[in-house]
C-alpha positions in Angstrom: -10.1 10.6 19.4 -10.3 6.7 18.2 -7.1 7.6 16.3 -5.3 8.6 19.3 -6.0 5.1 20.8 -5.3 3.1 17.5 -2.0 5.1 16.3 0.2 5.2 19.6 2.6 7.4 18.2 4.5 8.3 14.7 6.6 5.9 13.0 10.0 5.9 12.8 12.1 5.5 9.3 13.5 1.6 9.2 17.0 1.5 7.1 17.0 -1.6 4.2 19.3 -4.0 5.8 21.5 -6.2 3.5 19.6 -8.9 3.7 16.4 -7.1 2.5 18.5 -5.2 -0.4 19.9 -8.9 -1.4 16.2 -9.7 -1.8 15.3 -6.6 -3.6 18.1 -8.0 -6.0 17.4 -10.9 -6.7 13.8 -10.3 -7.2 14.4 -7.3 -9.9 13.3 -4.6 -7.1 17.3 -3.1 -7.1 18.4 -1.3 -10.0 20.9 1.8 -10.2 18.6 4.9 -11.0 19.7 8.8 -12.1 18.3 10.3 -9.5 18.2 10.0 -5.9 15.3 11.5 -3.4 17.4 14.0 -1.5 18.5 15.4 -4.9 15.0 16.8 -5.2 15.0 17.9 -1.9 17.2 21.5 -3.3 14.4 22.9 -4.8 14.7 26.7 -4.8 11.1 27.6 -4.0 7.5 25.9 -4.0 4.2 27.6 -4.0 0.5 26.0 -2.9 -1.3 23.2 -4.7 -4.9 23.8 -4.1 -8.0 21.4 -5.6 -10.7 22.2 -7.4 -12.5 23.4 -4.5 -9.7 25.8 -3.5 -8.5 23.6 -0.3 -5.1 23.2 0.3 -4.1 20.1 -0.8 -0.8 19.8 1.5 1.1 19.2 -1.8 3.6 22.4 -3.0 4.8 22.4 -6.5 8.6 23.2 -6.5 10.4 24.8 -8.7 14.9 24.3 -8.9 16.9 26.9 -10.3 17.7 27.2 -13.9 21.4 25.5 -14.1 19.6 22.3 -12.1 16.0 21.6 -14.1 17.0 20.5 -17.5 19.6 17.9 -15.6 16.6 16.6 -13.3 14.3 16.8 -16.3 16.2 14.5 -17.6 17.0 12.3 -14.7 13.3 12.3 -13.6 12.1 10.9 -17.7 14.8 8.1 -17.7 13.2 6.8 -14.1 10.1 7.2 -16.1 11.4 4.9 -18.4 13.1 2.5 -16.2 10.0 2.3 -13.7 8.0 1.8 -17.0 10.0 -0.1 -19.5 13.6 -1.6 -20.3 15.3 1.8 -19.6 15.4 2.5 -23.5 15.4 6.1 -24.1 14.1 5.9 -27.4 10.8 7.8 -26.3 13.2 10.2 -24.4 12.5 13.5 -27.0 8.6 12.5 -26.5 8.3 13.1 -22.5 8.2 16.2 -21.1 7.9 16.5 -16.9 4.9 18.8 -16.1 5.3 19.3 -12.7 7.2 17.9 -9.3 5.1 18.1 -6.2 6.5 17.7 -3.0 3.6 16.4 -0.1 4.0 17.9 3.4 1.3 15.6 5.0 2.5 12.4 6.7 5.4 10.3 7.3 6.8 9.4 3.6 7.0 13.6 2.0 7.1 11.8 -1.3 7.7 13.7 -4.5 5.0 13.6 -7.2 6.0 13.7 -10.6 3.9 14.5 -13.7 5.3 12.9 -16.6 3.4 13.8 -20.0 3.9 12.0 -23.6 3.3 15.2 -25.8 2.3 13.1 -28.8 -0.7 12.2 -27.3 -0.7 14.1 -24.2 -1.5 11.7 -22.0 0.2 11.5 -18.2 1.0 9.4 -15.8 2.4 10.0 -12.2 5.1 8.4 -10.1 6.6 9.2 -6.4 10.0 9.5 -5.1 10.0 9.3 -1.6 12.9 8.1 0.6 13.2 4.1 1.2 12.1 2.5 4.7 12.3 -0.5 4.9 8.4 -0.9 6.6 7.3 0.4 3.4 9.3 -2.0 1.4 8.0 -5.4 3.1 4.1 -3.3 2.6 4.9 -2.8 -1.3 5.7 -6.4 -1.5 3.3 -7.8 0.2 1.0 -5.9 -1.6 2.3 -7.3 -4.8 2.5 -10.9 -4.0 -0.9 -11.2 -1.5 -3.5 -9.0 -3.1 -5.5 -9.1 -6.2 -3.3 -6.1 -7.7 0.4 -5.9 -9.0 2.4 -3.2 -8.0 5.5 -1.6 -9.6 8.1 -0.1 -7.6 12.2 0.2 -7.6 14.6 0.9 -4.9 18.2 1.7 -4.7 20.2 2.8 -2.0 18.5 5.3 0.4 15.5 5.7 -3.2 12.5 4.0 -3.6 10.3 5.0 -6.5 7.0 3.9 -6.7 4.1 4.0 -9.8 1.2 6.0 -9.5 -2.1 3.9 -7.8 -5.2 4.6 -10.1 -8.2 5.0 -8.0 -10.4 8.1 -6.1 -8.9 8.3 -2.7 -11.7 6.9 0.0 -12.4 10.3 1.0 -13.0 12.0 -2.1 -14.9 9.0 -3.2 -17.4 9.4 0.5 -17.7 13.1 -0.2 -18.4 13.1 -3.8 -19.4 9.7 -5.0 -20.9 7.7 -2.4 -24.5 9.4 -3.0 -24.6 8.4 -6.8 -23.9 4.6 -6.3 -27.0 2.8 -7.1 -28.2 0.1 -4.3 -26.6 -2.6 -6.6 -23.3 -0.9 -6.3 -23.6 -0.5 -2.6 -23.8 -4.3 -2.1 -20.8 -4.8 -4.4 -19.3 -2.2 -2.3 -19.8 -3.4 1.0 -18.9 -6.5 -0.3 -15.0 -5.3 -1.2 -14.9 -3.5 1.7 -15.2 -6.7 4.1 -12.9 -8.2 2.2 -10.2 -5.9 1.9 -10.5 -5.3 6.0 -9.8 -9.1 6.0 -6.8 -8.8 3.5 -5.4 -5.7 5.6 -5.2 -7.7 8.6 -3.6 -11.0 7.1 -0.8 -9.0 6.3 -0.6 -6.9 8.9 -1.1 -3.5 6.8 -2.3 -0.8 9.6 -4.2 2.6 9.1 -6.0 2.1 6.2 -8.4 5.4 7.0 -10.3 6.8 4.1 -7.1 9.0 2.8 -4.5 5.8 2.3 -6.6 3.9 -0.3 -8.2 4.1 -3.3 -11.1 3.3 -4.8 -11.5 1.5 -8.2 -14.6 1.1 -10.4 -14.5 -1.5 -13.3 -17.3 -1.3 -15.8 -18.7 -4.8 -16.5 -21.3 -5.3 -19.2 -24.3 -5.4 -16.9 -22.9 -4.2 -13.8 -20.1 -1.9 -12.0 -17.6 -4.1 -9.7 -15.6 -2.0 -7.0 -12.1 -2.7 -5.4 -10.6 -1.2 -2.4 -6.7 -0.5 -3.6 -4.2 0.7 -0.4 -2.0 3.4 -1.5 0.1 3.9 1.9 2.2 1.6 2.9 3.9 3.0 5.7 2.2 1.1 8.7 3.2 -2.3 8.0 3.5 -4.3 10.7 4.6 -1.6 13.3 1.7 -1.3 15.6 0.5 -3.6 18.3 -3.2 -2.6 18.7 -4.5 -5.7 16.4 -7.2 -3.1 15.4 -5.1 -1.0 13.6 -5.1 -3.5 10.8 -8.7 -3.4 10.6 -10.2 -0.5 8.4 -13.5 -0.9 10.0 -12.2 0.5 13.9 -11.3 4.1 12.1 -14.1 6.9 12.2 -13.2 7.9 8.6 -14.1 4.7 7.4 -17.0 4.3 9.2 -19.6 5.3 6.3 -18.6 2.3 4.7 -18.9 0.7 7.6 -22.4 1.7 8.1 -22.8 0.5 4.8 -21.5 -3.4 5.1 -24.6 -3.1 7.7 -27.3 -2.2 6.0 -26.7 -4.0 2.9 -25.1 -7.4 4.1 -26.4 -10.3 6.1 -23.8 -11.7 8.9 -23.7 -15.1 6.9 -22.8 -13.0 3.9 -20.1 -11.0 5.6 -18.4 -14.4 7.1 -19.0 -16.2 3.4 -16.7 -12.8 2.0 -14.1 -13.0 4.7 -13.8 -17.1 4.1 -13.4 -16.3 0.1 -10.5 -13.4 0.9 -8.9 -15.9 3.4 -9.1 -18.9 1.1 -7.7 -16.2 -1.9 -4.6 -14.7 0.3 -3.6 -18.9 0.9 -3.7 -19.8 -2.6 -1.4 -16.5 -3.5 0.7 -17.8 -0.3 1.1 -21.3 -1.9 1.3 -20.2 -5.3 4.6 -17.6 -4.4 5.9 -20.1 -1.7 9.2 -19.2 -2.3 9.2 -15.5 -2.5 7.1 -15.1 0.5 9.4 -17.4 2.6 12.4 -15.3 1.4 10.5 -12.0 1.9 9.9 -13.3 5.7 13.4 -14.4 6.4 14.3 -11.0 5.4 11.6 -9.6 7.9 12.1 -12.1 10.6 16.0 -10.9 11.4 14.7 -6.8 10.5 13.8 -4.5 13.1 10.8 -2.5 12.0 8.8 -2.5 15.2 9.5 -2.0 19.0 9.8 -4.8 21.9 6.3 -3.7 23.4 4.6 -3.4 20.5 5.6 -6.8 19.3 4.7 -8.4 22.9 1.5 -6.4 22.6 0.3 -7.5 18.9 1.1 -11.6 19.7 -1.1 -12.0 22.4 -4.0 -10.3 20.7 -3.4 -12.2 18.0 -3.0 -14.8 20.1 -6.4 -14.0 22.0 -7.9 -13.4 18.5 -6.9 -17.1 17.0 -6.3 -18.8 20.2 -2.7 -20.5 18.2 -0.1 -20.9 20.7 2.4 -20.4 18.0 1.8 -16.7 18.4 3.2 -16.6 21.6 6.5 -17.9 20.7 7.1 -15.0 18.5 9.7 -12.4 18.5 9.7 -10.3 16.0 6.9 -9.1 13.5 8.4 -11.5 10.7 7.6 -14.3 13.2 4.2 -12.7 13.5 3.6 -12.5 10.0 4.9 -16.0 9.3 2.8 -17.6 11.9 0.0 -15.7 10.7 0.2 -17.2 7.0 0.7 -20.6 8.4 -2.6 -20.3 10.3 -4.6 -19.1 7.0 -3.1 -21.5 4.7 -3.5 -24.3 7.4 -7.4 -23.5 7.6 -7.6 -23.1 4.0 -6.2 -26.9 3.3 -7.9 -28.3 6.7 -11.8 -26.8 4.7 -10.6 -28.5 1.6 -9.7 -31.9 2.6 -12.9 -32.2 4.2 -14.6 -30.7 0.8 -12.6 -33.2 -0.8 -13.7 -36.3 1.0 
């Protein structure tokens, strides 16, 4: 299987070392929270959480015993407020937990809780799951590089993330694909080249179908689409360059099929210019924070010897920049990377300029 090739083996859990957690500090990321991940992990039971179909949807729905659920009640709804707001429990009497899902699918085994406001009885999600540090440097990246925010808090051995709004990729290929209109498929095809360009920038790996999201926004005239990742666990870990393309996995490859029938090559390179020239401009603009973010990752371990040796000299064969081949570590990777895009981005406009 292609997957077999791309995804050399499972990841290992990275601790957060103290320079990564000094980060996390400074930048509002690390705050003290009520409840920790292996807390959850003594539920007293779970049973199945099927779909609407009646699949198995690899999430159980646990259950504590009685002298432990009003006290992680509790501890879960202050999160919610923390993640949320300033902490206030004010609207503490108006949230209710609905359930706590535990995932036995993939690398993370998050928790997903369902907190409810029963004034209005509207519900949100959010996911416990336990910190590593590859998933850290992903979420952040995330934040500062693409076109979407993203709220998450860590302490300790915790990280807590906020729910991703979006139809996961494969839903969105079995259900929805059929009913976008030809319009929608360009503006499709069009987000998809760009976020296969943004995914490799920054080094974010196995993006199949399952670990993002889709989004539609409803314009006056028109529906736009974006691609959101949801999984951030393959951050800079593997050294196959393609795993940090979407296009190179079969679940993706509708989409794929797509970009070619609805795009012309110059209109594919004009998208993957505009992404590039976007992902410098957030580089520039959060110069600071990404410089600290790569120190952090340049003296980290997230990655192996081989896999680091193996990644530079594709990249290196890819860009033909020497500088890859001085690297060594995937923070050096990374922060030769964004040198190359910003340099390109300011070379194109100087010339625009003159």
């Amino acid at each position: 299987m292609e997957e077999q090739k791309l995804i050399s083996q499972k990841k290992p859990a990275y601790p957060i070392n103290e320079e990564l957690y000094n980060y996390l500090t400074e930048y509002n990321r690390n705050i003290k929270i009520p409840v920790f991940y292996d807390d959850l992990l003594r539920f007293a039971g779970a049973i199945v959480v099927y779909d609407k179909n009646g699949e198995d949807t690899l999430w159980v729905r646990v259950y504590y015993a009685e002298h432990e659920r009003d006290e992680i009640d509790l501890s879960l709804k202050r999160m919610y407020l923390i993640l949320h707001g300033d902490g206030s429990e004010d609207s503490l009497p108006f949230l209710t937990v609905d359930a706590i899902d535990y995932c036995t699918f993939g690398n993370s085994k998050p928790f997903r809780i369902k907190v409810r406001n029963i004034l209005n009885d509207n519900h949100t999600y959010l996911y416990i799951k336990k910190a590593d540090a590859s998933r850290v440097y992903g979420l952040e990246l995330e934040h500062i590089l693409s076109p979407n925010n993203i709220n998450f808090l860590v302490y300790k051995d915790t990280l807590i993330e906020e729910h991703v709004l979006g139809i996961p990729g494969d839903q969105f290929l079995a259900e929805n694909l059929e009913t976008v209109s030809v319009r929608g498929k360009k503006r499709l095809s069009k987000e998809f080249v760009k976020f296969n360009e943004r995914c490799m920038i920054r080094m974010l790996g196995d993006m199949r179908s399952y670990n993002y999201v889709i989004v539609a926004s409803y314009d006056f005239d028109q529906v736009e689409y974006r691609i959101r990742a949801m999984d951030f666990d393959q951050q800079s870990f593997e050294g196959n360059l393609k795993v940090y393309f979407p296009q190179f996995f079969k679940e993706n490859y509708p989409f794929v099929k797509m970009v070619e029938e609805n795009l012309q090559k110059e209109s594919v390179e004009q998208y993957k210019r505009e992404e590039r020239s976007a992902i410098a401009r957030r580089i520039r603009g959060s110069q600071e924070r990404v410089h600290d973010l790569l120190n952090c990752m340049i003296k980290d371990k997230i990655s192996t010897t081989d896999k680091i040796t193996q990644l530079k000299m594709d990249l290196y064969n890819y860009t033909l920049d020497m500088d890859f081949k001085k690297c060594k570590s995937m923070g050096e990777i990374l922060k030769v990377a964004f040198a190359f895009v910003v340099r390109n981005y300011e070379n194109v406009n100087t010339y625009i300029i003159r």
